[in-house]
C-alpha positions in Angstrom: 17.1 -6.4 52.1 14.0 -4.2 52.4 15.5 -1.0 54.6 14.4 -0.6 58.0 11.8 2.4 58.9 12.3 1.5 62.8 15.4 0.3 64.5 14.6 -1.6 67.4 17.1 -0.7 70.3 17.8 -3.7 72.8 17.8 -3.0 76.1 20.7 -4.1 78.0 22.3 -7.0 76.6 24.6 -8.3 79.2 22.1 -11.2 80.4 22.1 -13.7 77.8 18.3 -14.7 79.7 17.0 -11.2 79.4 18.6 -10.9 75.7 16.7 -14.1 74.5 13.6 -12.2 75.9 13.9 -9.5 73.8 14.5 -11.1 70.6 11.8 -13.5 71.1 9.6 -10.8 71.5 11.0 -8.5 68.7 10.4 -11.9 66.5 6.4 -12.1 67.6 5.9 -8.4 67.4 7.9 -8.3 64.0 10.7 -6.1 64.7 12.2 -4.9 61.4 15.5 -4.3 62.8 17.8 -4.4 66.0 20.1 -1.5 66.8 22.5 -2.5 69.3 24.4 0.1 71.5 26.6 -1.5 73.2 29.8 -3.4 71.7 28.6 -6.9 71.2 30.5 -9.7 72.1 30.5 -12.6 70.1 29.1 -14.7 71.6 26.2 -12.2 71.8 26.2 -11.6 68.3 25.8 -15.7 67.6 23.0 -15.5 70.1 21.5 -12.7 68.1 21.9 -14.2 64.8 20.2 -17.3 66.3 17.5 -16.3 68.0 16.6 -13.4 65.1 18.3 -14.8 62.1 15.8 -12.4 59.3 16.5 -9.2 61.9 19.3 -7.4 59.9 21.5 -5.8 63.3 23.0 -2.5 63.1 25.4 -0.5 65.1 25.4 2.8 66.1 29.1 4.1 65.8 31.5 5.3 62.5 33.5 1.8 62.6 33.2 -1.0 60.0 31.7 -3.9 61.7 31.4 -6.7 58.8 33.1 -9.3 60.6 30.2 -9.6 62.9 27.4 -8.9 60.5 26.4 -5.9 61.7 25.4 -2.9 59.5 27.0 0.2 61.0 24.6 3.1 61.2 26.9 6.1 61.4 26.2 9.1 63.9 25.9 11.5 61.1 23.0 10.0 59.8 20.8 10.2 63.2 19.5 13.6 63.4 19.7 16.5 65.8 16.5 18.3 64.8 13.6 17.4 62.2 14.0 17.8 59.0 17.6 17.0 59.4 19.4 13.2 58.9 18.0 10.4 57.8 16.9 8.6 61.1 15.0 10.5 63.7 16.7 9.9 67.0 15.3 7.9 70.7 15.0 11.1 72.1 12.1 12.4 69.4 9.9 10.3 70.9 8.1 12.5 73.3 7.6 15.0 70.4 7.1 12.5 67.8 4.6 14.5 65.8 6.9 17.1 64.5 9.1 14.5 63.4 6.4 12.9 61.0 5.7 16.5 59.9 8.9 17.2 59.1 9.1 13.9 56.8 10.8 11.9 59.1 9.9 8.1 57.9 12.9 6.4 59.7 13.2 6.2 63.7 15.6 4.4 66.5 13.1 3.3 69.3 13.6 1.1 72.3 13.0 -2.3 71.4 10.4 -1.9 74.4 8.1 0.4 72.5 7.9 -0.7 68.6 4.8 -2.2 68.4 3.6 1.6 69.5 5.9 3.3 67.2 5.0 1.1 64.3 1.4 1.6 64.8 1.7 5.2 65.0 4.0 5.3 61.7 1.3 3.1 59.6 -1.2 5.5 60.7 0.2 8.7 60.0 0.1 8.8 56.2 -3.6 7.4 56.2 -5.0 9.7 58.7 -2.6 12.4 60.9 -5.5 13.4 63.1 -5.4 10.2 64.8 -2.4 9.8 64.9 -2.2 13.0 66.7 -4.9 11.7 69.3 -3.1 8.6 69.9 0.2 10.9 70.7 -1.5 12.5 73.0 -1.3 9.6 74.9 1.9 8.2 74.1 3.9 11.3 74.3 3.7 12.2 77.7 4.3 8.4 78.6 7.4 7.9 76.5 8.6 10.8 78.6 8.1 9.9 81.8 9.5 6.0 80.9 12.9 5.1 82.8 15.1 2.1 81.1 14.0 -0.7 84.2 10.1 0.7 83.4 10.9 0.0 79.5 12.7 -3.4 80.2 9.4 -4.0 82.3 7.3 -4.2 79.4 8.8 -7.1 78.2 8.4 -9.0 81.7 4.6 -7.9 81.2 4.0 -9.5 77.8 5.3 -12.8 79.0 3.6 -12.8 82.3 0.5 -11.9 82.0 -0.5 -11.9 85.8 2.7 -10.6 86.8 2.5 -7.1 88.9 3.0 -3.8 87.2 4.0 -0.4 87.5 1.2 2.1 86.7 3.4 3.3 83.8 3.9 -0.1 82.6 0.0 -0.4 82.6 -0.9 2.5 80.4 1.8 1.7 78.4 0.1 -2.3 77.7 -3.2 -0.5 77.6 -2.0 1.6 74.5 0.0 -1.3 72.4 -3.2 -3.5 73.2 -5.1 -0.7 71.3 -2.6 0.2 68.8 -1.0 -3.2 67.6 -4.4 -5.1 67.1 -5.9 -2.1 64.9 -2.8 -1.1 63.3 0.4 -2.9 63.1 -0.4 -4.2 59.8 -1.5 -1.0 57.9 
């Protein structure tokens, strides 16, 4: 198994409906991981492995969790600062670019936002000055994102015509730009 540079963090998982959502979509905009937050039941875990049977799942917390197939991704190696821990945590979003400059190749991002982060990651090596233009965009909107705004995205890409926040707007607007240019870098 090729090791993740971006764990994808579902959003809520409680609706088996809004769940299958967000693994479809992590499936179509080639998720390489799923990080789950909450404890999973199993009966979501079947509907995981199901619906995103080549996604390896992880599991933030210091307890073993083989007997549901989850890799455990323990809270000592999510850093507190950059250049610190292996995987640059959620909250480095909004200042994303220090992260990258500090070597950080590894990130947890909502599940919402990879095809952004992604993007953003295959540019950096190839050319940091865009990279650093398109964060000048994204930062600012990563930070003002609530979770219903984030789980909104996903709504968005499966209904086209449906209405949108402004923040879900400039968000599309940006993954439109990013993901056809540079997902696959």
């Amino acid at each position: 198994m090729r090791f993740p540079g971006v764990l994808s963090r579902l959003h809520s998982i409680n609706n088996p409906d809004n769940l299958a959502v967000q693994l479809q979509q992590c499936v179509a905009m080639r998720a390489e991981a799923i990080l789950i937050n909450e404890h999973p039941s199993v009966e979501t875990i079947s509907l995981l492995q199901t619906r995103a049977p080549t996604l390896p799942l992880y599991q933030l917390g210091d307890q073993q969790a083989d007997k549901l197939s989850l890799h455990t991704l323990s809270h000592s190696d999510v850093a507190s600062e950059p250049g610190m821990g292996l995987w640059a945590p959620e909250t480095a979003l909004p200042n994303l670019e220090s992260w990258l400059k500090a070597g950080h190749q590894h990130l947890i991002v909502p599940a919402a936002v990879f095809p952004v982060v992604r993007s953003l990651l295959n540019i950096w090596p190839l050319d940091p000055h865009l990279t650093s233009h398109y964060l000048r965009e994204f930062s600012p909107l990563i930070s003002e994102a609530s979770e219903s705004e984030l789980t909104a995205v996903f709504m968005a890409r499966e209904n086209q015509d449906s209405p949108r926040s402004d923040w879900v707007q400039r968000y599309m607007k940006l993954e439109r730009k990013l993901f056809r240019a540079h997902l696959d870098h």
